[in-house]
Backbone atoms as SQL, in Angstrom:
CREATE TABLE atoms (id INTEGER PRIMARY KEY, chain TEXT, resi INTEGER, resn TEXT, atom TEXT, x REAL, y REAL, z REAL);
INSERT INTO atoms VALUES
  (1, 'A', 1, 'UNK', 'N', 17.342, -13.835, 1.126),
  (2, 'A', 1, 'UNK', 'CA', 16.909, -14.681, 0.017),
  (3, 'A', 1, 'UNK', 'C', 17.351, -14.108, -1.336),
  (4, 'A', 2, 'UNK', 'N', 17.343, -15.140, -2.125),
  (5, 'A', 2, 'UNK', 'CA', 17.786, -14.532, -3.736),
  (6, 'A', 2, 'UNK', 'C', 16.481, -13.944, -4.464),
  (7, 'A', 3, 'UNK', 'N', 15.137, -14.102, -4.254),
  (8, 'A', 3, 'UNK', 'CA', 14.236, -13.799, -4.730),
  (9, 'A', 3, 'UNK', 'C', 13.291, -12.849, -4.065),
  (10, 'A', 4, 'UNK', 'N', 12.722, -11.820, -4.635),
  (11, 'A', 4, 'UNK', 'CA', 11.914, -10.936, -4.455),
  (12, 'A', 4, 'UNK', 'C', 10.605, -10.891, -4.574),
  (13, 'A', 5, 'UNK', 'N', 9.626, -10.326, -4.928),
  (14, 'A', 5, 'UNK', 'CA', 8.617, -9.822, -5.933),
  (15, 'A', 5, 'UNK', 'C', 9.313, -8.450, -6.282),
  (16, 'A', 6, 'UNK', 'N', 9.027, -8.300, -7.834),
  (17, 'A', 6, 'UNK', 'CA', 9.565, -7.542, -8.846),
  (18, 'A', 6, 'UNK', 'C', 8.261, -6.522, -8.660),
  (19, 'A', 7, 'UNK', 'N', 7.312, -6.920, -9.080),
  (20, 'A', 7, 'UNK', 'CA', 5.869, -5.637, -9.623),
  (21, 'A', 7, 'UNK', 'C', 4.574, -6.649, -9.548),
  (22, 'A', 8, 'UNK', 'N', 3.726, -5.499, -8.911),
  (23, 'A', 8, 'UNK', 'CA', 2.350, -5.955, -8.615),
  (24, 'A', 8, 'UNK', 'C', 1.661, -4.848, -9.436),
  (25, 'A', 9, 'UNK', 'N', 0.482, -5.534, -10.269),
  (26, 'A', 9, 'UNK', 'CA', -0.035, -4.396, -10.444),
  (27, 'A', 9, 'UNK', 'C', -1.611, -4.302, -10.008),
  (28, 'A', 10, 'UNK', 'N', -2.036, -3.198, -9.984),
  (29, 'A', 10, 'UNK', 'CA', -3.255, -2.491, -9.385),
  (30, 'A', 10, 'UNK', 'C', -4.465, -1.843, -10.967),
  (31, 'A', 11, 'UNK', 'N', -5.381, -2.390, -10.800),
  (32, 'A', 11, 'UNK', 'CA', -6.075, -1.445, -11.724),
  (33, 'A', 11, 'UNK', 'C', -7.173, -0.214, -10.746),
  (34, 'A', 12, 'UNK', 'N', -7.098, 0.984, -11.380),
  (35, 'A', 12, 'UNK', 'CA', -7.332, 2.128, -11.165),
  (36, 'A', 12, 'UNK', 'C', -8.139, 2.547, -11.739),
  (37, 'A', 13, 'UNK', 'N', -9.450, 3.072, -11.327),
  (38, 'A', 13, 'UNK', 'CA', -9.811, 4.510, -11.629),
  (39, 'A', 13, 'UNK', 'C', -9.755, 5.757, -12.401),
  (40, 'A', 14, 'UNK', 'N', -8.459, 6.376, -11.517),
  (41, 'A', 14, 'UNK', 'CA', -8.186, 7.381, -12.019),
  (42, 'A', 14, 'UNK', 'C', -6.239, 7.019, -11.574),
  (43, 'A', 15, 'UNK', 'N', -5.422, 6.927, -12.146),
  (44, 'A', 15, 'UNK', 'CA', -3.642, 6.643, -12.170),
  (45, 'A', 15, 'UNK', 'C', -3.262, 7.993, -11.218),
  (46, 'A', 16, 'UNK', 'N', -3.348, 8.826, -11.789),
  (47, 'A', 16, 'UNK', 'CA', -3.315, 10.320, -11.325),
  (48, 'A', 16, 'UNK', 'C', -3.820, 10.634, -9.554),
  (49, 'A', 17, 'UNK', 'N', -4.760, 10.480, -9.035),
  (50, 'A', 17, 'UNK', 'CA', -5.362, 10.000, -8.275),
  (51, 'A', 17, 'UNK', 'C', -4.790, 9.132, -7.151),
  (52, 'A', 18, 'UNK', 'N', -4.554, 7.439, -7.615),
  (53, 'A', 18, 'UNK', 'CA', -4.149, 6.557, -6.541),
  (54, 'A', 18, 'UNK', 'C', -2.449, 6.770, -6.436),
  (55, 'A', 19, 'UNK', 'N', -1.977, 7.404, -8.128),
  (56, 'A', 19, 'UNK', 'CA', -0.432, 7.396, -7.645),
  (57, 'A', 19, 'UNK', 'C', -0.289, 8.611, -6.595),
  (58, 'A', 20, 'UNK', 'N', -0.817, 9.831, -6.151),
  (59, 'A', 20, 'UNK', 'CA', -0.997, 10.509, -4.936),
  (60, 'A', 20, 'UNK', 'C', -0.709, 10.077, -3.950),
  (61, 'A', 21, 'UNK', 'N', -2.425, 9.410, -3.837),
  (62, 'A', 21, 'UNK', 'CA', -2.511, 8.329, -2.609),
  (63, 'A', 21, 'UNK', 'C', -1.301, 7.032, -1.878),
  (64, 'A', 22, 'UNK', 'N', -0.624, 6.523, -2.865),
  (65, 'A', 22, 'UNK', 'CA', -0.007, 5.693, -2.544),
  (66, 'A', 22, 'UNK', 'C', 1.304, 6.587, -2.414),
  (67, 'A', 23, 'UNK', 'N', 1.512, 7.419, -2.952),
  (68, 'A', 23, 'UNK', 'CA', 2.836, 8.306, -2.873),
  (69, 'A', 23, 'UNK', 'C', 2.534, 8.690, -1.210),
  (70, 'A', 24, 'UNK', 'N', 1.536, 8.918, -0.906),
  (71, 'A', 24, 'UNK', 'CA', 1.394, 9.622, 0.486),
  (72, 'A', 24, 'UNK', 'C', 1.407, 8.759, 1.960),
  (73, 'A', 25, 'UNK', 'N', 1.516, 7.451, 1.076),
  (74, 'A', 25, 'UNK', 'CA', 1.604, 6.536, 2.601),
  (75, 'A', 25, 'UNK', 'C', 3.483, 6.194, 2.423),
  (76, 'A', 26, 'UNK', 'N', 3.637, 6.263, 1.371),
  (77, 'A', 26, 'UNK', 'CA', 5.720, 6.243, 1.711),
  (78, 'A', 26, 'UNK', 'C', 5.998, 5.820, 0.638),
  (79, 'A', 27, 'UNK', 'N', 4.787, 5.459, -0.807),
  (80, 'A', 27, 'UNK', 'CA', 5.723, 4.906, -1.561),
  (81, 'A', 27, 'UNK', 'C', 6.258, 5.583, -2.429),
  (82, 'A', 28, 'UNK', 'N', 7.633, 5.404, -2.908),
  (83, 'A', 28, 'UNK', 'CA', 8.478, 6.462, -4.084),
  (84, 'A', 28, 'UNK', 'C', 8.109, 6.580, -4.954),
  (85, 'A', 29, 'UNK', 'N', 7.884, 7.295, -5.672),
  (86, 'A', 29, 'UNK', 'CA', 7.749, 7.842, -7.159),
  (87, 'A', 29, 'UNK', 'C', 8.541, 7.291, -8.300),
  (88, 'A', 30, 'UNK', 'N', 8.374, 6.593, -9.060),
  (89, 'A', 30, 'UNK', 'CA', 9.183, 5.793, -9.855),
  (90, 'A', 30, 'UNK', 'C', 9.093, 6.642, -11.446),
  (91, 'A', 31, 'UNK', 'N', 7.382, 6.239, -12.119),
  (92, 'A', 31, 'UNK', 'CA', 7.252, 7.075, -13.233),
  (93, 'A', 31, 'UNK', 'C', 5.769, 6.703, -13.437),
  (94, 'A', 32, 'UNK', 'N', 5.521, 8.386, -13.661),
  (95, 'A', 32, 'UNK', 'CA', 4.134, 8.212, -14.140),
  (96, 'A', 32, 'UNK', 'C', 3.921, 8.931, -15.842),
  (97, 'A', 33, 'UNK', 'N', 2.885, 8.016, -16.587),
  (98, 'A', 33, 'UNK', 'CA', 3.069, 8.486, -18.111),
  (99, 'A', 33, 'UNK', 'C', 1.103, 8.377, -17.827),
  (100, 'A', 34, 'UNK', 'N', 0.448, 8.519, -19.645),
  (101, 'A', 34, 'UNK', 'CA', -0.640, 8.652, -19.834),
  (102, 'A', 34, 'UNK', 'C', -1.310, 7.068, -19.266),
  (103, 'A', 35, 'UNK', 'N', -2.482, 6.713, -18.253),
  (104, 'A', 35, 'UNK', 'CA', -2.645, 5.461, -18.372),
  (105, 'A', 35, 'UNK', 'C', -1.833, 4.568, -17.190),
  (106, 'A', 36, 'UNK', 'N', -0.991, 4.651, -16.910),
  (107, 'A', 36, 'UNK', 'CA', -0.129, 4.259, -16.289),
  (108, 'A', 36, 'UNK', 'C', 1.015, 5.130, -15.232),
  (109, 'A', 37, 'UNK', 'N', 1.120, 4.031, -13.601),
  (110, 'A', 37, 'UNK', 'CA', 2.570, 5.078, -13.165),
  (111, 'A', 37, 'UNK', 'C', 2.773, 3.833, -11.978),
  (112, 'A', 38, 'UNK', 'N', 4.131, 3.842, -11.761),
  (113, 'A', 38, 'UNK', 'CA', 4.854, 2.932, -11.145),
  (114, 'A', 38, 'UNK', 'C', 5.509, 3.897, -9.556),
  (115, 'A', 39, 'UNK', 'N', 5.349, 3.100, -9.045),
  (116, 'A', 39, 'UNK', 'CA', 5.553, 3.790, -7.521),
  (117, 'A', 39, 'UNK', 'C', 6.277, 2.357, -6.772),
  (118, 'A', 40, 'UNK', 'N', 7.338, 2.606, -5.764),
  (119, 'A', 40, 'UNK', 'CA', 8.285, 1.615, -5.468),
  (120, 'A', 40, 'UNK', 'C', 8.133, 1.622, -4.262),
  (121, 'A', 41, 'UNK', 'N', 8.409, 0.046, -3.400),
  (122, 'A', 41, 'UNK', 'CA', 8.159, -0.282, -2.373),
  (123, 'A', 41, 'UNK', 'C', 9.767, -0.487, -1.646),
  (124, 'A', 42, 'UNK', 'N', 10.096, 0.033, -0.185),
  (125, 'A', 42, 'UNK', 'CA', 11.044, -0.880, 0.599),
  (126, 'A', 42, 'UNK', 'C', 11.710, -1.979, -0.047),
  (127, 'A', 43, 'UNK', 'N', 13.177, -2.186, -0.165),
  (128, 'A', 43, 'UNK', 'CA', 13.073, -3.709, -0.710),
  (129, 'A', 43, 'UNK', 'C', 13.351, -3.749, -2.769),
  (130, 'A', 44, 'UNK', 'N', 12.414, -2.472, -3.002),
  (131, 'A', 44, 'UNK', 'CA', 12.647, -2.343, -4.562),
  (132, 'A', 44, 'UNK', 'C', 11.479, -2.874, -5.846),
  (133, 'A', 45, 'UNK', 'N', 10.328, -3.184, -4.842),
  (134, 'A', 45, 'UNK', 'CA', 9.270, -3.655, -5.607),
  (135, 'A', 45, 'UNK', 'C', 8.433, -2.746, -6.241),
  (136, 'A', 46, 'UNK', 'N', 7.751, -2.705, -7.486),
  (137, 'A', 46, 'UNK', 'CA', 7.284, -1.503, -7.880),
  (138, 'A', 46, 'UNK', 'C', 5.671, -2.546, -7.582),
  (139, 'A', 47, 'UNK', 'N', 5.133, -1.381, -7.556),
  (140, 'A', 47, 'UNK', 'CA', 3.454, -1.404, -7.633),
  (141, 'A', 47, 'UNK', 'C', 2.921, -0.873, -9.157),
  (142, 'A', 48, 'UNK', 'N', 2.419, -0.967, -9.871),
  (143, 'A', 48, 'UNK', 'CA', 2.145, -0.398, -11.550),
  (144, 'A', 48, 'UNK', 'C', 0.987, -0.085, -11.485),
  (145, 'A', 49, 'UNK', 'N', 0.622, 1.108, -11.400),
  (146, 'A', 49, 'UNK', 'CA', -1.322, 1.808, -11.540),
  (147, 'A', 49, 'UNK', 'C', -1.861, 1.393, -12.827),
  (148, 'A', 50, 'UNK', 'N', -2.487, 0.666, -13.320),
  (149, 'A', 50, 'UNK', 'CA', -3.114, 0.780, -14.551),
  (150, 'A', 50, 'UNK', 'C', -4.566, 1.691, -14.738),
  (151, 'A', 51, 'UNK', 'N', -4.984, 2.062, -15.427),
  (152, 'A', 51, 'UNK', 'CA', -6.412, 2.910, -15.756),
  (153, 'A', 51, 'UNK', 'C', -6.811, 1.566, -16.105),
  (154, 'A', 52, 'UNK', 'N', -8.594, 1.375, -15.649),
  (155, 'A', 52, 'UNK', 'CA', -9.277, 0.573, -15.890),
  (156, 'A', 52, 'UNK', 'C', -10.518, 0.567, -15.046),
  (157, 'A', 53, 'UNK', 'N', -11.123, -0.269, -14.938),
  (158, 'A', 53, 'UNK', 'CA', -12.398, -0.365, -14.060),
  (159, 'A', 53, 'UNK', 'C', -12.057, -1.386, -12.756),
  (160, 'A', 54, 'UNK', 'N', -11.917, -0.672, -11.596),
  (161, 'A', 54, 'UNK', 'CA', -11.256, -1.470, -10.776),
  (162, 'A', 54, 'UNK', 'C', -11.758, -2.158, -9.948),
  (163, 'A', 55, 'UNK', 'N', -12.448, -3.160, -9.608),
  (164, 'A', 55, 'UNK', 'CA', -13.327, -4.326, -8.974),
  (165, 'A', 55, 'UNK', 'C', -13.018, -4.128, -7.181),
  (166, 'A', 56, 'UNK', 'N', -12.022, -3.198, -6.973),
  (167, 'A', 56, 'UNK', 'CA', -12.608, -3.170, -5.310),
  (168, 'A', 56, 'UNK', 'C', -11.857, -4.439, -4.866),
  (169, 'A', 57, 'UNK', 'N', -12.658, -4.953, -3.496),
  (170, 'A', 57, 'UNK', 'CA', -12.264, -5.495, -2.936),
  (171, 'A', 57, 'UNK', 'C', -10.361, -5.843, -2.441),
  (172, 'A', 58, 'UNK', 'N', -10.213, -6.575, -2.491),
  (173, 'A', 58, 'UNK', 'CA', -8.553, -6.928, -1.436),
  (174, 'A', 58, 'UNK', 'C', -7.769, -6.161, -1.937),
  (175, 'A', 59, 'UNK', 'N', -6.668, -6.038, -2.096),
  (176, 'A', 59, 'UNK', 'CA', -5.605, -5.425, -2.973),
  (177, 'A', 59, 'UNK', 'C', -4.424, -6.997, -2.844),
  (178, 'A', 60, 'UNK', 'N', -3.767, -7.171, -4.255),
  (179, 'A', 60, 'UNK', 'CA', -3.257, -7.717, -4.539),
  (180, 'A', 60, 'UNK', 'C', -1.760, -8.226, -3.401),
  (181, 'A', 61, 'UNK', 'N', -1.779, -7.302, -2.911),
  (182, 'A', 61, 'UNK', 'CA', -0.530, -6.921, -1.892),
  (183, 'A', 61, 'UNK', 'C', -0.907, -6.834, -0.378),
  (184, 'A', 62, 'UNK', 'N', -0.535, -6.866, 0.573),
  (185, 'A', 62, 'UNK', 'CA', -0.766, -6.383, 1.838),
  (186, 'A', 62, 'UNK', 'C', 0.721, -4.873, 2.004),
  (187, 'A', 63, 'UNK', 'N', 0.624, -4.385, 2.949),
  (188, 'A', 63, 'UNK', 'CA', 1.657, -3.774, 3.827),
  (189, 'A', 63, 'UNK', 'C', 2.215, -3.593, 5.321),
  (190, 'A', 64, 'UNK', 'N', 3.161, -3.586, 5.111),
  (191, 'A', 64, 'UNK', 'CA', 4.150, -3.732, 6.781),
  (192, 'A', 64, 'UNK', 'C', 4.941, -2.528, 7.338),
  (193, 'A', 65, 'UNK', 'N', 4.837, -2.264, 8.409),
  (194, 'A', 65, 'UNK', 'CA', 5.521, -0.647, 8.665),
  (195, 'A', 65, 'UNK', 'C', 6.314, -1.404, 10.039),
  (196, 'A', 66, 'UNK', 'N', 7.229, -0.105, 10.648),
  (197, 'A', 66, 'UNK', 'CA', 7.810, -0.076, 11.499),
  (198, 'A', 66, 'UNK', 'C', 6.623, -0.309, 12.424),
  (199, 'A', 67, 'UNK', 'N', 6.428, 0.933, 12.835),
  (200, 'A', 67, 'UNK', 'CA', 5.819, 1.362, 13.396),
  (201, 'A', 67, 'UNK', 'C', 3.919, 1.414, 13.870),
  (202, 'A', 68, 'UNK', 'N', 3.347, 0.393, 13.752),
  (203, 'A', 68, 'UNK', 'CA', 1.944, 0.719, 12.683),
  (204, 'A', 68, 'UNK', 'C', 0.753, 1.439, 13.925),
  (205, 'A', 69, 'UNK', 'N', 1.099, 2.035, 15.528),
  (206, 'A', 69, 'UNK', 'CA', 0.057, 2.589, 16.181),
  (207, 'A', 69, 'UNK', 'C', 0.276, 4.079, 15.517),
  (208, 'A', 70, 'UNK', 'N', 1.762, 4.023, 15.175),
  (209, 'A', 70, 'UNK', 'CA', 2.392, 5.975, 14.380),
  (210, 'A', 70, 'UNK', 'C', 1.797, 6.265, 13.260),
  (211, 'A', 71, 'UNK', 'N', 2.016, 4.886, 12.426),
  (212, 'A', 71, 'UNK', 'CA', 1.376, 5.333, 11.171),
  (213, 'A', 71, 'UNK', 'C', -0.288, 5.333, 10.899),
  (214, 'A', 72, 'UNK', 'N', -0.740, 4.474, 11.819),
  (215, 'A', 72, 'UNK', 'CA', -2.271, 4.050, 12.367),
  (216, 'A', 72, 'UNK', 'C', -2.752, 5.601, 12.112),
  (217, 'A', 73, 'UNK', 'N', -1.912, 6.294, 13.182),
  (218, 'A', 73, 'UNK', 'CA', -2.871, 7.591, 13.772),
  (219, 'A', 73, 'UNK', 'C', -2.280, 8.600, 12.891),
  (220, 'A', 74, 'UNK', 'N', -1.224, 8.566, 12.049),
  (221, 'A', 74, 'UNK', 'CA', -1.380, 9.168, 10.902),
  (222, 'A', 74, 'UNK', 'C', -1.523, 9.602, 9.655),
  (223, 'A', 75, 'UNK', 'N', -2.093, 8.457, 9.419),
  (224, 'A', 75, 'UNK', 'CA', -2.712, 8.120, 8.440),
  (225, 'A', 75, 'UNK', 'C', -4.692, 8.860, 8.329),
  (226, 'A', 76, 'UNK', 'N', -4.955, 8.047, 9.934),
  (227, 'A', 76, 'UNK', 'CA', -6.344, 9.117, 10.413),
  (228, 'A', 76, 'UNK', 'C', -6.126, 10.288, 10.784),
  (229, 'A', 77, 'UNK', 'N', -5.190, 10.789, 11.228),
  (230, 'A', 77, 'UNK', 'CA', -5.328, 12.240, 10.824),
  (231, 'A', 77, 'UNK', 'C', -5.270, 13.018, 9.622),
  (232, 'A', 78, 'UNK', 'N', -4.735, 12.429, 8.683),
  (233, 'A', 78, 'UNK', 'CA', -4.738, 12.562, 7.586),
  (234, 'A', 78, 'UNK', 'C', -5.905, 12.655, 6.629),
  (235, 'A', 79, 'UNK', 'N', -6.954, 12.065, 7.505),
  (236, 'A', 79, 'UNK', 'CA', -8.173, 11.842, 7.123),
  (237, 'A', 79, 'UNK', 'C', -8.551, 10.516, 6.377),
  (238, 'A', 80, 'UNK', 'N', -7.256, 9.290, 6.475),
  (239, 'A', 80, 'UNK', 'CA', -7.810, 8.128, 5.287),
  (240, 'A', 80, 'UNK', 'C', -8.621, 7.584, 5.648),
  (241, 'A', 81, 'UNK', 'N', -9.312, 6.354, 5.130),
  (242, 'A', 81, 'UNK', 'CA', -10.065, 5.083, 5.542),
  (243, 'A', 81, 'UNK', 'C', -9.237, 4.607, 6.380),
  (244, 'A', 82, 'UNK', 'N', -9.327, 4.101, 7.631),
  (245, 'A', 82, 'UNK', 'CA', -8.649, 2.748, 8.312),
  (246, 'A', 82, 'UNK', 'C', -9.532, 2.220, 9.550),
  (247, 'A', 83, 'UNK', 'N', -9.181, 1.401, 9.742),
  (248, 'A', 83, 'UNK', 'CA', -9.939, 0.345, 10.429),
  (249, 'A', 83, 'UNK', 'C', -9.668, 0.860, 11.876),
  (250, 'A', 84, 'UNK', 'N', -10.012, 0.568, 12.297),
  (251, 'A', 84, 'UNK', 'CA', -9.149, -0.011, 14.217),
  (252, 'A', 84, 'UNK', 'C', -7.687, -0.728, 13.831),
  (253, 'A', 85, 'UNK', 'N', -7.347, -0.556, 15.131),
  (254, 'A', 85, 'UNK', 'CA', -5.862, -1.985, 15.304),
  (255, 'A', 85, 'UNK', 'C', -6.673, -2.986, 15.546),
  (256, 'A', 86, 'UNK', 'N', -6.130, -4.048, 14.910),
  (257, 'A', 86, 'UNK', 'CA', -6.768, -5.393, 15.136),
  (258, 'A', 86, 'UNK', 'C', -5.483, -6.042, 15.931),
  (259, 'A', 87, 'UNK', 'N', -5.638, -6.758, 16.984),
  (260, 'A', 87, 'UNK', 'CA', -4.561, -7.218, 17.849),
  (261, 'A', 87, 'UNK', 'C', -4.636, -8.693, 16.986),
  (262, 'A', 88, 'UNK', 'N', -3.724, -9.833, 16.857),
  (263, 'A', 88, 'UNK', 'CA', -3.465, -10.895, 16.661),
  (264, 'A', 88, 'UNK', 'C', -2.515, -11.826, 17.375),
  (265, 'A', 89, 'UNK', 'N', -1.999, -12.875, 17.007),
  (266, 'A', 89, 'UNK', 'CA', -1.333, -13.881, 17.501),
  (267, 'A', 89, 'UNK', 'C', 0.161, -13.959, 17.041),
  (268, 'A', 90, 'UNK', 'N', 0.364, -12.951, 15.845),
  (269, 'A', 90, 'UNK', 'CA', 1.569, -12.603, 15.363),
  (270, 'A', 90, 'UNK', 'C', 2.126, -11.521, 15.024),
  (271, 'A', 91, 'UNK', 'N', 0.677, -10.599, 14.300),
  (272, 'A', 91, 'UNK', 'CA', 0.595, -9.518, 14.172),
  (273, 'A', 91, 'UNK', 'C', -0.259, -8.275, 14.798),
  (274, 'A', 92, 'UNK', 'N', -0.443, -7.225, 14.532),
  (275, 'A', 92, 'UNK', 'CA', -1.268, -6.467, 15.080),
  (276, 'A', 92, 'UNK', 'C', -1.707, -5.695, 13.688),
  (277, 'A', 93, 'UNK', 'N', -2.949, -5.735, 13.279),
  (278, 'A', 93, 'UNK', 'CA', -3.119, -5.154, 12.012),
  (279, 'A', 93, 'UNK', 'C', -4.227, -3.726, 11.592),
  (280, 'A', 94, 'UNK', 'N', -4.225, -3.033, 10.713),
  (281, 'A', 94, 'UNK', 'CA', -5.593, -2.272, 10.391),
  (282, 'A', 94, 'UNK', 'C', -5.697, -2.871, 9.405),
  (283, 'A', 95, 'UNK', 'N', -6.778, -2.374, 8.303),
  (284, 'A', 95, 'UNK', 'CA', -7.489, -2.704, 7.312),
  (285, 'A', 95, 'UNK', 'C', -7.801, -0.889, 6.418),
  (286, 'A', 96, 'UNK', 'N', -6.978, -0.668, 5.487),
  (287, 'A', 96, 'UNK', 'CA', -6.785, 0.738, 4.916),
  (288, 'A', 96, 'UNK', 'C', -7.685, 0.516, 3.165),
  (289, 'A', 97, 'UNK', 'N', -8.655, 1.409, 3.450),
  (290, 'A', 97, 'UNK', 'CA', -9.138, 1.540, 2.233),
  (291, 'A', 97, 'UNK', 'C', -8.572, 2.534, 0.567),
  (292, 'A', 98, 'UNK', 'N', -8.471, 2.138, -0.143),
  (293, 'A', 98, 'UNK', 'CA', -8.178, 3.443, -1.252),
  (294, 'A', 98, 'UNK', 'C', -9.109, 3.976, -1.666),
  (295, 'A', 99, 'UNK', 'N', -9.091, 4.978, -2.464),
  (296, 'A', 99, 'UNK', 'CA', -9.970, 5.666, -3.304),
  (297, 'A', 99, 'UNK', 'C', -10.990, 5.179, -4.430),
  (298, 'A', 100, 'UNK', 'N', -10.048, 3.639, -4.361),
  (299, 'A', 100, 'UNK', 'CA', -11.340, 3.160, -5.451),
  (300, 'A', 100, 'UNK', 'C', -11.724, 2.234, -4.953),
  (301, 'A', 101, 'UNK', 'N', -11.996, 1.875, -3.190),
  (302, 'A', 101, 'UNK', 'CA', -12.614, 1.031, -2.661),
  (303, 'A', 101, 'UNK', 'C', -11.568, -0.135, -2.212),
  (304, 'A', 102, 'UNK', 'N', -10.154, -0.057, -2.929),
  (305, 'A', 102, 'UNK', 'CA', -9.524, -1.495, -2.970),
  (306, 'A', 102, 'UNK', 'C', -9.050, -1.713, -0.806),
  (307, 'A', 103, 'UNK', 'N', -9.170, -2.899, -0.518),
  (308, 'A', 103, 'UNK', 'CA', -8.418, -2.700, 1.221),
  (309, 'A', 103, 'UNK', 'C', -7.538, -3.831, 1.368),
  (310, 'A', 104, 'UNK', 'N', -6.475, -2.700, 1.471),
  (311, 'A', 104, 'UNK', 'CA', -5.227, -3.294, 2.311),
  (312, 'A', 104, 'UNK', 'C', -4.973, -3.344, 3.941),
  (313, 'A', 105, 'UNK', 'N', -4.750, -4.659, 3.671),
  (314, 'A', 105, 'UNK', 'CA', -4.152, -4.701, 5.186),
  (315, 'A', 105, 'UNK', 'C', -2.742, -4.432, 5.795),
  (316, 'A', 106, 'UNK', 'N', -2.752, -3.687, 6.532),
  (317, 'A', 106, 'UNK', 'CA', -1.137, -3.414, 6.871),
  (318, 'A', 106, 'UNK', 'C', -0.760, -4.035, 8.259),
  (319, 'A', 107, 'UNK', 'N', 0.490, -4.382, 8.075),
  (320, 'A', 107, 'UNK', 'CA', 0.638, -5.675, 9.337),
  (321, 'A', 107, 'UNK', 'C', 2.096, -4.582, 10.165),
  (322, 'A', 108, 'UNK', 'N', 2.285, -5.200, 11.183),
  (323, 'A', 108, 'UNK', 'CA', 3.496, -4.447, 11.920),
  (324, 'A', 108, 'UNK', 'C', 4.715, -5.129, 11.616),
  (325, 'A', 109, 'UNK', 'N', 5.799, -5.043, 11.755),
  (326, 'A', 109, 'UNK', 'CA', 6.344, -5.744, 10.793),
  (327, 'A', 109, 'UNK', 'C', 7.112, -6.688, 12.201),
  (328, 'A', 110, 'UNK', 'N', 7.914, -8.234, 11.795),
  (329, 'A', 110, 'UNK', 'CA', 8.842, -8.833, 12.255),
  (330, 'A', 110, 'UNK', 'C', 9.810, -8.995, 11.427),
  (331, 'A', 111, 'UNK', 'N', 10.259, -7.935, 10.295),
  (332, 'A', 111, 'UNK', 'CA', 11.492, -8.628, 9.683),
  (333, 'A', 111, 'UNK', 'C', 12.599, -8.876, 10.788),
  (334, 'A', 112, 'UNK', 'N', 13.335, -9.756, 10.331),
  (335, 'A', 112, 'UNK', 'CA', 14.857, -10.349, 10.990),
  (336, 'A', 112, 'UNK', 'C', 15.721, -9.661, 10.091),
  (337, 'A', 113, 'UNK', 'N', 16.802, -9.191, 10.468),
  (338, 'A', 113, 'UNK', 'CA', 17.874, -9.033, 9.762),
  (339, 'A', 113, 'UNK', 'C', 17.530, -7.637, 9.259),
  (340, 'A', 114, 'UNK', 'N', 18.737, -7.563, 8.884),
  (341, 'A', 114, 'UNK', 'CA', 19.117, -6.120, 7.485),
  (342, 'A', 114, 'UNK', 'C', 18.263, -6.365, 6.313),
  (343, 'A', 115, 'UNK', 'N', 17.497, -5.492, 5.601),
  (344, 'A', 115, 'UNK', 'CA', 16.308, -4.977, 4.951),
  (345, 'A', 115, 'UNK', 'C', 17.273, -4.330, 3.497);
């Protein structure tokens, strides 16, 4: 396709903090300043941490892995929040919490094609 998503952003807590966290499940390091830090997804999408008071619940985004019983179990060893595998009709999913309560769901992936 010709179109992407460019940037999602996240309000935070603490920037310092979730850009860690999200650095530690695969995403790249883009730039972090006072207030703010950008971390990049597969594909080329940035995620943008803002400082603020962050309301929890869903996260703006979901996520997709190769692999997700590998990353499932290491992620809990790691010690994060995650759910069970949830089996489905298309996907097979967990449910991953952050540090400031926000939960993503991460799906297994079916892309087609070159990535």
């Amino acid at each position: 396709p010709a179109l992407w998503v460019g940037h999602i952003r996240l309000t935070v807590s603490d920037v310092a903090t979730s850009y860690r966290f999200y650095q530690q499940l695969g995403m790249r390091p883009v730039h972090q300043a006072d207030g703010i830090a950008i971390a990049e997804l597969r594909g080329g999408t940035h995620v943008i941490f803002e400082a603020g008071e962050p309301e929890g619940g869903d996260t703006p985004f979901d996520l997709m892995v190769e692999d997700l019983p590998a990353i499932h179990q290491r992620w809990q060893d790691e010690g994060l929040d995650v759910s069970d595998i949830i089996p489905g009709d298309i996907h097979k999913v967990f449910v991953l919490t952050d540090p400031d309560g926000h939960r993503c769901v991460v799906y297994d992936s079916h892309v087609v094609g070159p990535v």
